[in-house]
Residue, then its C-alpha position, 0 to 999 in steps of 0.5 A: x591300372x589306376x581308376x580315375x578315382x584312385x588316380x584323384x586320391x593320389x593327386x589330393x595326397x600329393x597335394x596335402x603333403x606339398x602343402x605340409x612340406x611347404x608350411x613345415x619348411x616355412x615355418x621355419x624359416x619365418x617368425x612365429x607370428x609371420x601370417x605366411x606359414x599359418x595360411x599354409x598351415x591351414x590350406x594343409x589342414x583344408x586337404x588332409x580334411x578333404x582326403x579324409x571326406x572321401x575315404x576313412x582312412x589315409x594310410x602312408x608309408x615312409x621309406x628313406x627316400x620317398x611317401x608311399x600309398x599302397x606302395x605308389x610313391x606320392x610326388x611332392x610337388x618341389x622336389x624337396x619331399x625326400x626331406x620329409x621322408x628322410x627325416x621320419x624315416x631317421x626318426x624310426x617312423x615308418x607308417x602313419x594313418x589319419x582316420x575319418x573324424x580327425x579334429x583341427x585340434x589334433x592335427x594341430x598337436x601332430x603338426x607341432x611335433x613335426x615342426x619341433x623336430x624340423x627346427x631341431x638341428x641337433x638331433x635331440x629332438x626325434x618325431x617318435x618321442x614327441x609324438x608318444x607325448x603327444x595325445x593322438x586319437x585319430x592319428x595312428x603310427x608305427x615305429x620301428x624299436x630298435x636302432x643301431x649304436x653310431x660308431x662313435x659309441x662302440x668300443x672298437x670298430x669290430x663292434x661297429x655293425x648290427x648291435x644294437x640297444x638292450x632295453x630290457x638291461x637299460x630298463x633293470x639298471x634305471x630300476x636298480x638306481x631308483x631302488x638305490x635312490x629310495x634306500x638313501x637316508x634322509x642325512x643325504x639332504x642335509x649334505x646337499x643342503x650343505x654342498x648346493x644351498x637350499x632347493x628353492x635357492x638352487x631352482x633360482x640360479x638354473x632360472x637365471x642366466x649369466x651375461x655370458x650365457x645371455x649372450x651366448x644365446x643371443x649368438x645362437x639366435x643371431x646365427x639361426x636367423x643367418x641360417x634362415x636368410x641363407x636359404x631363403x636366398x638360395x631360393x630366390x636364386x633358383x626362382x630368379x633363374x626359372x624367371x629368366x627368359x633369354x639363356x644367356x641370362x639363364x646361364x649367369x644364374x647358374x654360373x652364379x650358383x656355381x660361385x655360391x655352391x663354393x663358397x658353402x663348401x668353403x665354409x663347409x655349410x653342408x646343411x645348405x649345399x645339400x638343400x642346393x644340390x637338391x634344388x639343382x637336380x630337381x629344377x634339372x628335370x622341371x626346365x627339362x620340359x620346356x628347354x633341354x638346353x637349359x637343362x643340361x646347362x643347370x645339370x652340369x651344375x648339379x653334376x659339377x657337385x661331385x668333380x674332381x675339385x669338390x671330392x678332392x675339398x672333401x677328402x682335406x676335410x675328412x683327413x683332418x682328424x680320425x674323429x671327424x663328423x661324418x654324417x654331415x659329408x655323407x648326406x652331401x655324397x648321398x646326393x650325387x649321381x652315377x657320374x660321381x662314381x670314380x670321384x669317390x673310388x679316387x676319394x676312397x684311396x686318399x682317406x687317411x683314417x679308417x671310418x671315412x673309408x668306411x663310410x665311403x665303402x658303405x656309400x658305394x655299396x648303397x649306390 
């Protein structure tokens, strides 16, 4: 059992990870110079420095789903705190320790490597590698060195599971091509002086960009914003229908919800209806104190994720080519309850191609 003092600790780290899955969240979806995500940022850094007068050490453990302290899992206070701990987790990251004389400074470098890694939506960017270039002394880690070759990069599909990456022949081989680059004849130059012009001529045209490319980036830029104001209104939905005091009205927010949900799937905006049927399923559990009535009323639309109609929307999607991404599909499936079970045996026998049904094996197999 608890002392009242470990009870108060727990509470203060559920507090300083609240408050970083906020900020984190927050500066993603404001600008950089927004006053909003800087003031969460410090209230972050005002807990964590609190938590780190009391003990010498914070030690937590990341697992797929949740944070942990001597194997408790910490609550984070708006039910999104799996997205914290599912993108460290996909990263390798497993421990993290912030130890008493922890500067401002260096908590501002941790920070910035998370923040990266949440704004990169390409997967180019993963939390270890930025935190090995970054310089932590007070801020230990632990990650786990081996990783599994996605499928898409096996030869067959018998080489599909448990293989992994050889460093030590990847490093030989880097050392074979340096040592090759090292014996080349000073004549090479002069062919790629002759071939691409002049180093300096060279580094000039990388710096400068095409209209094309200008706009393409601009494009780019537009549609992150976009992003942005999707979730931010997704947000304002829920809070709308947390404000509502009469049910009925409670209930149109809900059947507006619904048309939303459908649309996104319409426009196979995985990202996002992930974000909602986590929302859905949380803000469930929250009305459920005050209203069972209402509860059960945004249940049905969280539950609603996984009918009939939405797998079978699913299941066109997954058909359309053997060389689908299915990692977007999976991350909605991984959300749904028990009560989505038959959806997805039914799902499994309308699969034309062999790696969606796989996935879906290996989905029902976790569940």
């Amino acid at each position: 059992m608890q002392t009242n003092i470990e009870q108060h600790f727990q509470t203060g780290t559920a507090e300083f990870l609240t408050a970083l899955n906020r900020s984190l969240k927050t500066s993603v979806l404001y600008p950089s110079n927004s006053s909003v995500p800087k003031e969460l940022r410090r209230v972050c850094w005002e807990k964590l420095d609190q938590l780190l007068c009391e003990r010498e050490s914070l030690d937590l453990e990341i697992d797929r789903e949740n944070i942990l302290i001597e194997g408790e899992t910490v609550s984070v206070g708006d039910g999104s705190g799996s997205n914290l701990a599912r993108i460290m987790h996909r990263d390798g990251l497993r421990h993290i320790r912030f130890r008493t004389g922890l500067p401002k400074e260096e908590f501002e470098r941790f920070y910035n490597a998370l923040l990266t890694a949440f704004v990169d939506r390409s997967g180019n960017e993963d939390i270890v590698n930025l935190l090995w270039e970054t310089d932590l002394d007070f801020i230990e880690y632990h990650a786990v060195d081996n990783f599994v070759i996605s499928s898409e990069l096996m030869d067959s599909e018998e080489n599909t599971r448990g293989k992994s990456l050889d460093y030590s022949s990847i490093i030989k081989a880097e050392k074979a091509i340096a040592d090759q680059t090292d014996e080349i004849s000073g004549d090479s130059s002069d062919d790629f002086t002759e071939q691409f012009g002049s180093p300096t001529g060279l580094l000039r045209n990388i710096q400068e960009f095409t209209d094309q490319e200008k706009k393409e980036i601009l494009n780019l830029l537009e549609k992150d914003n976009e992003i942005a104001a999707e979730f931010v209104a997704a947000d304002l939905l829920f809070d709308i229908a947390l404000s509502e005091n009469d049910y009925t009205q409670f209930a149109g927010t809900c059947e507006t919800l619904d048309n939303v949900f459908n649309n996104l799937l319409r426009v196979e905006n995985f990202p996002l209806l992930v974000y909602v049927i986590r929302r859905m399923r949380s803000m469930s559990e929250t009305v459920a104190k005050e209203s069972q009535r209402r509860a059960e009323r945004m249940r049905e639309s969280y539950q609603r994720s996984g009918d009939r109609i939405r797998i079978a929307n699913l299941t066109e999607i997954m058909n359309r080519s053997e060389n689908q991404d299915l990692d977007p599909i999976r991350s909605y499936l991984e959300e749904l309850d028990w009560s989505a079970l038959t959806q997805l045996v039914w799902m499994m026998g309308q699969l034309e191609y062999f790696p969606a049904r796989a996935m879906i094996c290996d989905l029902l197999v976790e569940k």
